[in-house]
C-alpha positions as CSV (number, residue, x, y, z in Angstrom):
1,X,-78.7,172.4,-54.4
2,X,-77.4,172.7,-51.0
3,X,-80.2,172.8,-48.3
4,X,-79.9,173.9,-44.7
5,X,-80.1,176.3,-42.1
6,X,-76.6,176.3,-40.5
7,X,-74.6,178.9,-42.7
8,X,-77.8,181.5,-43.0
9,X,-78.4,181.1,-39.1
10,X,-75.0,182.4,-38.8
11,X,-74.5,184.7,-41.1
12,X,-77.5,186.4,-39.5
13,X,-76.2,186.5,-36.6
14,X,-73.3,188.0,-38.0
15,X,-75.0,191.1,-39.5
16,X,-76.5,192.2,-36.5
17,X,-74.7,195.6,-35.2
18,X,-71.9,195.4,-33.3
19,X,-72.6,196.4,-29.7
20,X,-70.9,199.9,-30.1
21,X,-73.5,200.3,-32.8
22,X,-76.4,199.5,-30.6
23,X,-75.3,202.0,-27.9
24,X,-74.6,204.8,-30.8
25,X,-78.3,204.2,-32.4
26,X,-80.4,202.6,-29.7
27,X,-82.5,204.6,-27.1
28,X,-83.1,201.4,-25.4
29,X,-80.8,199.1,-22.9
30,X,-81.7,196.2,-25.4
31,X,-79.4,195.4,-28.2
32,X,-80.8,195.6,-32.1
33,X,-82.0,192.1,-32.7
34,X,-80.8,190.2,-35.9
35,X,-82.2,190.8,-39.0
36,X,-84.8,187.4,-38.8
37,X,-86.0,188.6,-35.4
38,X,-86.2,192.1,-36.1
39,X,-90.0,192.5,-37.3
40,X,-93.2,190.4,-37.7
41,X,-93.6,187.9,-40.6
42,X,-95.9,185.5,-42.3
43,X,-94.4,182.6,-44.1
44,X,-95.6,180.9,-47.0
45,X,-94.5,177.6,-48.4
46,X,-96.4,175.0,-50.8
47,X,-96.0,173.7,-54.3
48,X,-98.6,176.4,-56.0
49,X,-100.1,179.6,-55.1
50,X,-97.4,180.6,-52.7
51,X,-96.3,183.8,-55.2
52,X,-100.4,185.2,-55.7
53,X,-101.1,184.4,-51.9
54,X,-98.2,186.6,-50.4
55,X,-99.0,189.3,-53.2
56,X,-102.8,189.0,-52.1
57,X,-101.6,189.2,-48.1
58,X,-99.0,191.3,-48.8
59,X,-101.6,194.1,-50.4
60,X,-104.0,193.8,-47.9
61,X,-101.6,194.3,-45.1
62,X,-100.6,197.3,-47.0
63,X,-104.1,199.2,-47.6
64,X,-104.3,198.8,-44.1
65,X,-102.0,201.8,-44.0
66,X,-98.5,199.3,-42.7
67,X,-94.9,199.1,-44.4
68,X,-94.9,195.9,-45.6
69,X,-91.8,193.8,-46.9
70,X,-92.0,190.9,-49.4
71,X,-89.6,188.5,-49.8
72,X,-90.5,185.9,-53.4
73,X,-88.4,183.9,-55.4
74,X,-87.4,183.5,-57.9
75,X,-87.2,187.0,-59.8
76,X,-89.6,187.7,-62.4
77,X,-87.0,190.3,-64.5
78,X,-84.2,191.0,-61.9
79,X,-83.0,189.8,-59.1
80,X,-83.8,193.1,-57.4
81,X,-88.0,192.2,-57.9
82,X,-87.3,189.4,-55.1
83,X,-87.1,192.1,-52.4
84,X,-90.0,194.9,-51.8
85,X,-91.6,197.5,-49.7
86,X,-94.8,198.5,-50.5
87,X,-94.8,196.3,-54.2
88,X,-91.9,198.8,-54.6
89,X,-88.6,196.9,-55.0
90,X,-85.4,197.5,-53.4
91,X,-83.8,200.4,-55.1
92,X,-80.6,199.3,-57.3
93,X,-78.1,201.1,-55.6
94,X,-79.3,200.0,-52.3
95,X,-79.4,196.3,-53.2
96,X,-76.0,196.6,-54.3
97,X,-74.8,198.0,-51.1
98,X,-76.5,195.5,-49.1
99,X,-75.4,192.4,-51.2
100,X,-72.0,193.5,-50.9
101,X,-72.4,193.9,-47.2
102,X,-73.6,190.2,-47.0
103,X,-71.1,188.8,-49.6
104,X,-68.1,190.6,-46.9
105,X,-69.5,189.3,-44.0
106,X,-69.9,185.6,-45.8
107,X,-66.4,185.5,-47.1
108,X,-65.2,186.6,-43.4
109,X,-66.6,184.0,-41.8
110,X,-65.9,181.0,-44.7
111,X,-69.4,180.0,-44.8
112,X,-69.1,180.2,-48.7
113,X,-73.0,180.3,-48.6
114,X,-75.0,179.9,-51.4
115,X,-76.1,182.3,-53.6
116,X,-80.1,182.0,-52.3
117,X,-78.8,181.8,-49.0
118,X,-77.3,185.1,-49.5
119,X,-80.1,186.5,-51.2
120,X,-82.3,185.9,-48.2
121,X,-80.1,187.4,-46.0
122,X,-80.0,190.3,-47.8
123,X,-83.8,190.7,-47.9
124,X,-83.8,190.4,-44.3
125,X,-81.6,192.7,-43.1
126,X,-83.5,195.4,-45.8
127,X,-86.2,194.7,-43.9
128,X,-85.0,195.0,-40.4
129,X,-82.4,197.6,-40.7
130,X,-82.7,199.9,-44.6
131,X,-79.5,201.1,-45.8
132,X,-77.7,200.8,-42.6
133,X,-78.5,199.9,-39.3
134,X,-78.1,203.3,-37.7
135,X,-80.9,204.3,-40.3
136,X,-83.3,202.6,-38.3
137,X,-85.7,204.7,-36.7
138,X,-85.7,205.1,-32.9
139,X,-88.8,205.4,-30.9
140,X,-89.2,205.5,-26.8
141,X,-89.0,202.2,-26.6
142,X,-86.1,201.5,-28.8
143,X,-85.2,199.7,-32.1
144,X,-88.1,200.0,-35.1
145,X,-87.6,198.2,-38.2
146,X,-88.0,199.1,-41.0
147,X,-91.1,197.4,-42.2
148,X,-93.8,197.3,-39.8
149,X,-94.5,193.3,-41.2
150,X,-93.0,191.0,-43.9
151,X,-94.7,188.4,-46.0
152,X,-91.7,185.9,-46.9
153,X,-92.1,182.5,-49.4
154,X,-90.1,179.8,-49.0
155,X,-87.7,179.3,-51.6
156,X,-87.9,175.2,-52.3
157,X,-89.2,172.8,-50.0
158,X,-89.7,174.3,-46.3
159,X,-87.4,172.5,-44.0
160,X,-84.4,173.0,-45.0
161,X,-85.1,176.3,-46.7
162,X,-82.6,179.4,-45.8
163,X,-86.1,181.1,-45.1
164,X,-87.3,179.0,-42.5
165,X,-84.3,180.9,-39.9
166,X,-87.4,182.5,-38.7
167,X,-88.5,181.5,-35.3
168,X,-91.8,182.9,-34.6
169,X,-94.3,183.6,-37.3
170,X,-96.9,185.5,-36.6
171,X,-99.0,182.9,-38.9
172,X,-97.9,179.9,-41.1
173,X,-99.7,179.5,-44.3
174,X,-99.3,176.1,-47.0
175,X,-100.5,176.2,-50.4
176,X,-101.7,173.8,-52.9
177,X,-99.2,171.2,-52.8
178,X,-98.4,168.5,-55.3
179,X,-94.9,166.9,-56.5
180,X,-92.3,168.9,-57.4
181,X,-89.0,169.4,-57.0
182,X,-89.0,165.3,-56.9
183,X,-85.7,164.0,-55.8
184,X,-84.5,166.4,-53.7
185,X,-87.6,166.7,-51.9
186,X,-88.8,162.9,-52.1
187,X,-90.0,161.0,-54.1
188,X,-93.5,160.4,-52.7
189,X,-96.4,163.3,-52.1
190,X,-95.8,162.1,-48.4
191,X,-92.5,163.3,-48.8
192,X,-93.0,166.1,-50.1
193,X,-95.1,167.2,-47.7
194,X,-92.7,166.5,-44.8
195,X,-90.6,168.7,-46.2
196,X,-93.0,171.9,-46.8
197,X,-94.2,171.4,-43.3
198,X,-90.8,171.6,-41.3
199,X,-92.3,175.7,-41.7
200,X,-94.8,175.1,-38.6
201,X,-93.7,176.3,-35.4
202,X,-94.7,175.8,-31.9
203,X,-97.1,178.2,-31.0
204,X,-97.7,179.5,-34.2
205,X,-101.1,179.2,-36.3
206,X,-101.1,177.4,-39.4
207,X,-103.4,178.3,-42.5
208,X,-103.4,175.5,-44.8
209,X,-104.8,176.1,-48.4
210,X,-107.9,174.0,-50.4
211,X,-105.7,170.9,-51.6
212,X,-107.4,169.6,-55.0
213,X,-105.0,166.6,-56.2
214,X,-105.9,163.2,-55.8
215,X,-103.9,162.8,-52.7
216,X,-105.1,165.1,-50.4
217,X,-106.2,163.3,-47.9
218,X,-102.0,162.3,-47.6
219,X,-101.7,166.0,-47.9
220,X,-103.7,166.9,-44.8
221,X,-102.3,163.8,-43.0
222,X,-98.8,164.8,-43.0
223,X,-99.8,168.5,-42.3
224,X,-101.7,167.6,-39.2
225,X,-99.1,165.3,-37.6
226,X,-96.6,168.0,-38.0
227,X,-98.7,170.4,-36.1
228,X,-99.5,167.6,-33.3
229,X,-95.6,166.6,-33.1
230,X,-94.9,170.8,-32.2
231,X,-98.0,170.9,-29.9
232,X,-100.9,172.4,-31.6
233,X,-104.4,172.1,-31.1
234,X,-105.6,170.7,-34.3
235,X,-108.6,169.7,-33.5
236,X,-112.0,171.6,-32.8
237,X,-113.4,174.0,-31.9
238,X,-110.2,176.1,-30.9
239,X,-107.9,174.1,-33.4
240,X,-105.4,176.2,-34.7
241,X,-104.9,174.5,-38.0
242,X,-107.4,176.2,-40.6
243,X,-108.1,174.3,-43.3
244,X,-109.1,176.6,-46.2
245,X,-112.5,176.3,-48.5
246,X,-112.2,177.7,-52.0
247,X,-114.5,180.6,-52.6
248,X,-116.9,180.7,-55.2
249,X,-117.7,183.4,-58.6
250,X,-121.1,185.5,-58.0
251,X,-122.4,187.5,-60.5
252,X,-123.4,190.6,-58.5
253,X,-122.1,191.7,-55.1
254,X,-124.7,193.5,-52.4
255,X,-124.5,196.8,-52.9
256,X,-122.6,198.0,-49.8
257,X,-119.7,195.8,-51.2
258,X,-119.8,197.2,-54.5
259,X,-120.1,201.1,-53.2
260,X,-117.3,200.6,-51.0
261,X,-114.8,199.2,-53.8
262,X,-116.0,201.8,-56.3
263,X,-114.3,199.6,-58.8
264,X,-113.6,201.3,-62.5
265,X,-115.5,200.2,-65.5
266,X,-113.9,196.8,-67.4
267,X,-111.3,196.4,-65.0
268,X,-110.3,192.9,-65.2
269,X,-111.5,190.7,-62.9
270,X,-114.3,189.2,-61.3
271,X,-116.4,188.9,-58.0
272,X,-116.2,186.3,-55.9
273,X,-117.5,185.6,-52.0
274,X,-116.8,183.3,-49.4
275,X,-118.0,181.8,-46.4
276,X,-115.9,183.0,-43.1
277,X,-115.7,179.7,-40.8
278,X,-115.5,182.0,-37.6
279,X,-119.1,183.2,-37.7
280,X,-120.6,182.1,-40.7
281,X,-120.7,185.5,-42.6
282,X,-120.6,186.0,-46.1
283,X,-117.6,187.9,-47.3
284,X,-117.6,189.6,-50.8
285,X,-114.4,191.0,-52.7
286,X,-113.2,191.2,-56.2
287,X,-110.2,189.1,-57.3
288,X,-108.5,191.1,-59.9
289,X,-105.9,188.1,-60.8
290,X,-107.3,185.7,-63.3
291,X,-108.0,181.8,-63.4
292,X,-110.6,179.9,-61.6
293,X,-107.5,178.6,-58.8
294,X,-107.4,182.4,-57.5
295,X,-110.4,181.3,-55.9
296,X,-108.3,178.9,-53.8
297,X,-105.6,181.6,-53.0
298,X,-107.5,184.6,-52.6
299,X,-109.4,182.3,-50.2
300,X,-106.0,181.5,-48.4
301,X,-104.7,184.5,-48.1
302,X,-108.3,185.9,-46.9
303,X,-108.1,183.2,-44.0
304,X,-104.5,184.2,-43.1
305,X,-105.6,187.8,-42.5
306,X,-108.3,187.0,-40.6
307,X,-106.1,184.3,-38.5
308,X,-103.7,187.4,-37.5
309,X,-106.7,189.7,-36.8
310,X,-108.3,186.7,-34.2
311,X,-104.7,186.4,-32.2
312,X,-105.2,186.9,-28.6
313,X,-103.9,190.3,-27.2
314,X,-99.7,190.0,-26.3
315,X,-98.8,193.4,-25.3
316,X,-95.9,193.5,-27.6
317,X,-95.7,195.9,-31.2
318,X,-97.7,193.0,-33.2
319,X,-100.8,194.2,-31.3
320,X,-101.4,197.4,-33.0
321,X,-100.8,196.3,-36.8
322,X,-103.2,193.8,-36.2
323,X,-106.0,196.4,-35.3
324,X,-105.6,198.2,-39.2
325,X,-106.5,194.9,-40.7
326,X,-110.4,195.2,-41.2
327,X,-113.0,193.6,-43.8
328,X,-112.4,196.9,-45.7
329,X,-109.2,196.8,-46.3
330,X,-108.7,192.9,-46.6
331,X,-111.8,193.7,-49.4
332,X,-109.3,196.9,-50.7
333,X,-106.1,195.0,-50.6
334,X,-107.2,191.9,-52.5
335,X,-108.9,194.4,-55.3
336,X,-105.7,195.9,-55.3
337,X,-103.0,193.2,-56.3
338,X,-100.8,193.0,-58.6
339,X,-99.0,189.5,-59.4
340,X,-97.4,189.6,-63.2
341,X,-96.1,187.1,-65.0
342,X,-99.3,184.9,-64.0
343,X,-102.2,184.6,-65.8
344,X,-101.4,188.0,-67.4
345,X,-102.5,189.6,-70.3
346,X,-100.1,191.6,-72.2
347,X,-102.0,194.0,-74.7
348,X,-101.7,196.8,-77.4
349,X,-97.6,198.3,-77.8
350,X,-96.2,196.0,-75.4
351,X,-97.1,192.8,-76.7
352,X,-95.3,191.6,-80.7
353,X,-97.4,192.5,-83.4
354,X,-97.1,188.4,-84.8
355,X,-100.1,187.8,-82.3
356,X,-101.4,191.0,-83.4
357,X,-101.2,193.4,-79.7
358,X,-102.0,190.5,-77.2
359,X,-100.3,188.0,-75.1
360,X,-100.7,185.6,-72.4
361,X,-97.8,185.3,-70.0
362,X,-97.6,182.7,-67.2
363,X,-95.3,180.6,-65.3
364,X,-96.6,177.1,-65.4
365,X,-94.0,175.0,-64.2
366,X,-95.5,171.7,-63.1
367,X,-98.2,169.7,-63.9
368,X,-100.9,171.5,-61.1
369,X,-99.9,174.4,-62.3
370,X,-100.4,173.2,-66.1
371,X,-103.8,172.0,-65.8
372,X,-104.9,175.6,-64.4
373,X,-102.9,176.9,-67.0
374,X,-104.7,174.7,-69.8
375,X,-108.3,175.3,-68.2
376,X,-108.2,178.7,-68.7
377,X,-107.1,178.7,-72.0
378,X,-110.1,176.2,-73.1
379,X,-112.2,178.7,-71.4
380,X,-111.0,181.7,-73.8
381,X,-111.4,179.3,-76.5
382,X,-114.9,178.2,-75.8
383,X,-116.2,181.7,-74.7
384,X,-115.3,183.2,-78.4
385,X,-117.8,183.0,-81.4
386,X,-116.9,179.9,-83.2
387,X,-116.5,182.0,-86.2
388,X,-113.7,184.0,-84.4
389,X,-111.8,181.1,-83.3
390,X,-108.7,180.9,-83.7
391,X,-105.5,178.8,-83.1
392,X,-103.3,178.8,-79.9
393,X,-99.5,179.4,-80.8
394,X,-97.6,178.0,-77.3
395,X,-94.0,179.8,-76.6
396,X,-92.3,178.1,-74.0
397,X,-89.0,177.1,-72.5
398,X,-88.5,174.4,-70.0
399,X,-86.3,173.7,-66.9
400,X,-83.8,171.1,-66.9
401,X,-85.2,168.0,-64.7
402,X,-88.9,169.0,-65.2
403,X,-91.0,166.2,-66.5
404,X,-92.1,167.7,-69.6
405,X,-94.1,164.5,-70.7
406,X,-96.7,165.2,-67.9
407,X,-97.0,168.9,-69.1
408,X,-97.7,167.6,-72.5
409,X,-100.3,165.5,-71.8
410,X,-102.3,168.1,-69.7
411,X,-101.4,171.0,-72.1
412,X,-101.3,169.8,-75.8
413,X,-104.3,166.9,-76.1
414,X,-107.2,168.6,-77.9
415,X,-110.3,169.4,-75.3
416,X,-113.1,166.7,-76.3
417,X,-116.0,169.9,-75.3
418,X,-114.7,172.1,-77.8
419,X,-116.1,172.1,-81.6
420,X,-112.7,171.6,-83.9
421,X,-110.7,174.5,-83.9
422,X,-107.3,175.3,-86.2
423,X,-104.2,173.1,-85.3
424,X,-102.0,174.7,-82.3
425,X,-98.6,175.8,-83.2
426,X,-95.6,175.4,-80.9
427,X,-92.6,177.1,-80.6
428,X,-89.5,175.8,-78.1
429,X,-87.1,178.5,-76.4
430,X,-84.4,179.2,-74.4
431,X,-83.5,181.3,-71.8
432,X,-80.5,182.5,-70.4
433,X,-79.8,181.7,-66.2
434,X,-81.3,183.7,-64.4
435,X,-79.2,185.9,-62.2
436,X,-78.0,184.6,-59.2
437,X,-79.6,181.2,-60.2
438,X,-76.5,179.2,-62.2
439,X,-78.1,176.1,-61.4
440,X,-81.4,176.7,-63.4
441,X,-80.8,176.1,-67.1
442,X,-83.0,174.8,-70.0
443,X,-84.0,172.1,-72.1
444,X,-82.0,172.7,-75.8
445,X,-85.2,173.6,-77.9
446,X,-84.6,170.6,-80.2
447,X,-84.3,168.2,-77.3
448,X,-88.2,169.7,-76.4
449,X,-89.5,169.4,-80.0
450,X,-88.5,165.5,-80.1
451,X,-90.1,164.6,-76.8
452,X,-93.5,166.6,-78.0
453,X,-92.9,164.9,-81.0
454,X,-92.8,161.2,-79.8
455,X,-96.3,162.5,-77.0
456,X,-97.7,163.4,-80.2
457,X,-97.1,160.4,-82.3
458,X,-98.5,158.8,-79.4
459,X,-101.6,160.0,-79.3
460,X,-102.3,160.6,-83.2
461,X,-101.5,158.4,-85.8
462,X,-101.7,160.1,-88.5
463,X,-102.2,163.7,-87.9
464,X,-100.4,165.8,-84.8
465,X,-102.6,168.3,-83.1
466,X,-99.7,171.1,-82.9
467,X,-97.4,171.9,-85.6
468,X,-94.2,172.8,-83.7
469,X,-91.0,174.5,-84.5
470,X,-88.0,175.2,-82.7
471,X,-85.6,178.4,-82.0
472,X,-82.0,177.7,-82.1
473,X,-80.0,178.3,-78.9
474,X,-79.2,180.7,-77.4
475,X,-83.1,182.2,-77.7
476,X,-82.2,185.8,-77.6
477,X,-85.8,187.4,-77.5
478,X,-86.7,190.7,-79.3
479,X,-89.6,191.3,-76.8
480,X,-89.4,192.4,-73.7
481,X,-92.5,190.4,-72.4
482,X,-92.0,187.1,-73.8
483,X,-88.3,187.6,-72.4
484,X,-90.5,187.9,-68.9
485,X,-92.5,185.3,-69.8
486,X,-89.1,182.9,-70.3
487,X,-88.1,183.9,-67.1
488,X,-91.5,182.8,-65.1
489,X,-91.5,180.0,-67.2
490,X,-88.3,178.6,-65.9
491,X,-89.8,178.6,-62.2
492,X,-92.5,181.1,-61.4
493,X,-95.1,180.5,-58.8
């Protein structure tokens, strides 16, 4: 993978409109900016989290009545899900147009960029500019994008990443980080970090998320001398480095928080309420995404929103956007996302009938993300009648360079606190490259059944707690969600 800034920084600059353009479409004496300094953003970088806390801000922003773009990767079904307006994404014909329009303007300049490079070019100038720049719309004073804001995640690492062109973000936010990507990131959590940090600007607020794993205090370490090195105040009481508290489950809201959700009868979810550092207040809201680490990322992205709504007064467009973003519709927006592919049920006709109408789809990809994966399916375990127990049957495919070992450990050793349940049963897959991504491939399914194999034999003598099968290669999938869940599998946030 070839990190760096150099060709997308160009390449921007290259698909700004020509200055006969700007005279033909512009009111004002000011030329159209590029596409990465057309329109406010928030970036988003970490290890986990970074996908449900740009949904989470991304709604929010929206119920308070703005266009907002979003900008995630990698796709969940198509490449055209990594670009969206209003959790609407990018319409086929238009991402065509615009891909072809950044592919000319690559090949005229020899930049052979790569193929996420690209990509992110492409989102950007959707978001500054729609189907063509003399589309924009044209106010008194000039130029208007067409997103009033963007919530953009950092592809890998934060550096280095095409994504971090951007110059002035309105806020930066970090997730939970932990190792990943290990080699071309570094090979320490100090590393690591280093890298996910090059997102902090001067000037620019940073919103960092609850850090859980045994090294966070390296984690906030790094974090904070980054900040000091760009001249941030990270210290109290007008620091601007927020470091995040998870919120906590309640089991009934006040009342004026429940009456102003109105929330339908067994909608998924559950309440939750946190404690706002700025004046102490309680703050209720539902989280409608499930697993006990939304409480760190509904958290995050609640801390983000309320970092943008505390910015001091500038006089420039960002102002009034700011001024929509109330409790009510941080409360409306956060009840409101959507984030498949994560922690997601799939019920009734959608789901294959062999595990009889329901399915759980996520895209655990490295050990964090395993162990949040694994607590929550203990939980469903323990919470059913013992006589209704039943066995978990584990579909999954695995990214080449992943350590899969780790993922075993967390994910297929039998819970101690649960009575003795049915064996599990295992099946390896396969999928396909995603689009656009020819670097991601999998593990060959019978490579993954003799490494689970040898973790088994390791930790049972004479009985293995999954019986395990493989399918042979290529996995061509006759349902359309476990094809999705494949695809998150591979890399999903």
């Amino acid at each position: 993978m070839d990190l760096g800034l150099e060709r997308v920084s160009r390449l921007l600059e290259n698909l700004r409109p020509s200055s006969e353009q700007d005279l033909a479409t512009s009111s004002s004496s000011s030329p159209i900016p590029a596409p990465h300094r057309a329109f406010p953003l928030i970036h988003v970088a970490g290890t986990n989290g970074k996908g449900s806390v740009c949904a989470y801000i991304a709604s929010a922003l929206q119920a308070s009545g703005l266009r907002v773009g979003r900008y995630n990767s990698p796709h969940l079904v198509t490449p055209r899900d990594t670009i969206q307006i209003n959790n609407t994404p990018i319409a086929e014909t238009d991402f065509n147009h615009v891909q072809a329009w950044v592919a000319q303007q690559d090949a005229e300049l020899g930049l052979e960029s790569t193929s996420f490079e690209r990509l992110t070019a492409a989102a950007f100038y959707w978001f500054a500019y729609g189907p063509r720049p003399d589309l924009g719309s044209q106010g008194s004073t000039g130029y208007r994008a067409n997103v009033d804001v963007a919530v953009i995640e950092v592809g890998v690492g934060g550096r280095l990443d095409a994504t971090n062109v951007v110059e002035q973000p309105q806020v930066c936010v970090i997730t939970s980080i932990g190792m990943d990507h290990v080699g071309l990131l570094g090979n320490t959590i100090g590393e690591v970090v280093f890298e996910k940090a090059g997102i902090i600007k001067q000037g620019v607020p940073v919103v960092v998320a609850p850090q859980s794993s045994s090294e966070a205090d390296k984690v906030y370490q790094v974090i904070e001398e980054k900040a000091h090195s760009v001249g941030l105040n990270v210290s109290s009481p007008n620091s601007q480095l927020t470091k995040v508290q998870a919120a906590h489950w309640i089991d009934h809201p006040s009342s004026s928080s429940e009456v102003l959700l109105d929330l339908d009868p067994g909608r998924v979810g559950h309440w939750a309420a946190l404690t706002r550092p700025i004046n102490q207040s309680l703050f209720e809201f539902w989280i409608p995404l499930l697993g006990d680490f939304q409480l760190e990322n509904a958290a995050t992205a609640i801390a983000a929103l309320q970092v943008l709504r505390a910015e001091p007064t500038t006089g420039d467009g960002a102002d009034q956007w700011r001024q929509q973003i109330t409790d009510d519709t941080i409360r409306q927006g956060i009840a409101s996302t959507v984030w498949p592919g994560r922690l997601q049920w799939i019920e009734a006709d959608a789901a294959p009938s062999e595990v009889r109408g329901r399915l759980l789809v996520d895209g655990a990809h490295n050990p964090a993300a395993a162990i949040a994966l694994k607590a929550y399916v203990d939980s469903q375990v323990s919470s059913s009648p013992s006589s209704s127990r039943k066995r978990t049957h584990w579909i999954m495919a695995f990214t080449k360079g992943k350590d899969i070992e780790e993922m075993f450990d967390i994910l297929f050793t039998p819970p101690t606190s649960l009575p003795a349940v049915e064996p599990d049963t295992f099946t390896a897959v396969e999928f396909s490259p995603p689009e656009g991504m020819p670097w991601v491939s999998s593990i060959p399914t019978d490579e993954v059944c003799r490494r689970l194999q040898v973790q088994q034999e390791r930790f049972y003598s004479d009985v293995c707690f999954l019986r395990f099968n493989f399918l042979g290669s290529p996995f061509k999938c006759r349902f359309a969600m476990t094809q999705m869940a494949m695809t998150a599998v591979n890399g999903g946030k």
